[in-house]
C-alpha positions, 0 to 999 in steps of 0.5 A, spaced: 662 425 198 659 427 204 652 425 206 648 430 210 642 428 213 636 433 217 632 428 221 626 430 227 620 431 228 615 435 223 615 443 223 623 443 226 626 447 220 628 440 216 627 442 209 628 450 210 635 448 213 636 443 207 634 448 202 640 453 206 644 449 206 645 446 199 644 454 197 650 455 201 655 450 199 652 447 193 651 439 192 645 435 191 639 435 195 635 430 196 627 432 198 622 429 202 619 423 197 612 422 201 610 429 200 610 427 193 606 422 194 600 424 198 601 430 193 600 425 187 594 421 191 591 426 194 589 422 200 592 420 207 597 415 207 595 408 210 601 402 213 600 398 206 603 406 203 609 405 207 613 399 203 612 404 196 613 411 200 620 407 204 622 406 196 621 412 193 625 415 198 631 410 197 630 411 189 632 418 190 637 418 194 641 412 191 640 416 185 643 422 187 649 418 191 650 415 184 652 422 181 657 422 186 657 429 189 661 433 194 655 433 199 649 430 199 643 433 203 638 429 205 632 433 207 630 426 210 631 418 210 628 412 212 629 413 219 622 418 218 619 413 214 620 409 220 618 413 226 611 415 222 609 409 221 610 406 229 607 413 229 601 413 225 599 405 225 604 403 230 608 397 225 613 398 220 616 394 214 622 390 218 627 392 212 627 399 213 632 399 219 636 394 214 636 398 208 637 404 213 643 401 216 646 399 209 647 406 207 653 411 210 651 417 213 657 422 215 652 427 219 645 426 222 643 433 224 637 432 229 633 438 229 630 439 235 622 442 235 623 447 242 624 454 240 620 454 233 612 454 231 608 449 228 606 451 222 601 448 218 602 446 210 595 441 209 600 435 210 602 436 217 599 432 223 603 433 230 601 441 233 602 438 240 608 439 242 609 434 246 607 430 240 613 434 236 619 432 243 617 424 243 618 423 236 625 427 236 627 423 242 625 417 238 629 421 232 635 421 237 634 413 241 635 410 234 641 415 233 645 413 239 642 405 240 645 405 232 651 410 233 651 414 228 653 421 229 649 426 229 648 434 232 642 436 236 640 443 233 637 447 237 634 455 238 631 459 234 632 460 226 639 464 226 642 459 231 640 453 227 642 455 221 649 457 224 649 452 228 648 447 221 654 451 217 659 450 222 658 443 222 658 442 215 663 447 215 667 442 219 665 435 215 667 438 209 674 440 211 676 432 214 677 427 209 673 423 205 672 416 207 674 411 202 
C-alpha cells in the first residue's frame, strides 16, 4: 500500500487534487474529518475541539489503511490539526506529533498557495495570503525538521494536477515497503 497525503494551507487545491487523484488511479481516499465536524456542530471550532476532531481523523485513516488498498490518498492529516490549532489558539495536544510520526507516509504533497485564489466555502478562514504562505512554510518546516518526503506543488491548476500525477505515477511504480 502507498500512502499519499495532500498538506498546506487552506484554498491550495488539497481536496480538489485529492479527488483527481483517486479518480485517476483509484484506491481509497480519505476526506477532511473537521469539515465533518463544524458541518455536525455548527459552530466555530475551540482548543477543547482539537483532541476529538485529531481522533476522528486517525479513526478514518486506520480505517481506510485497514482495507489495505494500493493507494491511500489523504486529503490531510494530523499534521493540519496541529498547525491549526497554533494557528487559531496558539497550543496543541502534544501527541499529535506522536500519533502523526507513529504512522508511515510514502509522499507528503505540499501544495503551495501561490498562483491559486482564495475561495470562500463558510469554513475558510485565511483570505490573507501572507497568511495562507506562513501556514505552508509551517507545513514545510515540519516536513523537513521530520524528514519526511515530500513535493512542493506549485503553479496553477493544470501544472499541479500534472505535477501530482506524475509523482504518484513514479510512487506507484517502486516497491512497496514491507
Amino acid at each position: 500500500m502507498k500512502v499519499v497525503v495532500l498538506a498546506g494551507p487552506e484554498s491550495s487545491g488539497k481536496s480538489w487534487l485529492a479527488t483527481e487523484l483517486h479518480r485517476h488511479f483509484g484506491g481509497l481516499m480519505v476526506g477532511e474529518y473537521v469539515r465533518h465536524f463544524i458541518d455536525h456542530h455548527q459552530r466555530d471550532t475551540t482548543l477543547a475541539d482539537i483532541p476529538t476532531i485529531a481522533r476522528g481523523q486517525l479513526a478514518w485513516e486506520d480505517a481506510a489503511r485497514a482495507r489495505q488498498p494500493h493507494l491511500l490518498i489523504l486529503d490531510t492529516h494530523l499534521l493540519t490539526n496541529r498547525l491549526w490549532s497554533l494557528t487559531l489558539f496558539g497550543d496543541c495536544p502534544a501527541w499529535l506529533d506522536e500519533e502523526l510520526l507513529a504512522r508511515h507516509y510514502d509522499l507528503h504533497l505540499l501544495l503551495s498557495p501561490e498562483d491559486v485564489d482564495w475561495t470562500a466555502d463558510g469554513q475558510r478562514c485565511q483570505p490573507a495570503l501572507a497568511d495562507r504562505r506562513a501556514f505552508f512554510q509551517s507545513s514545510l518546516d515540519w516536513i523537513e525538521r521530520h524528514r519526511q518526503p515530500a513535493l512542493v506543488i506549485r503553479g496553477q491548476w493544470a501544472a499541479r494536477r500534472a505535477e501530482a500525477f506524475a509523482a504518484v505515477h513514479q510512487l506507484l511504480d517502486q516497491p512497496s515497503r514491507p
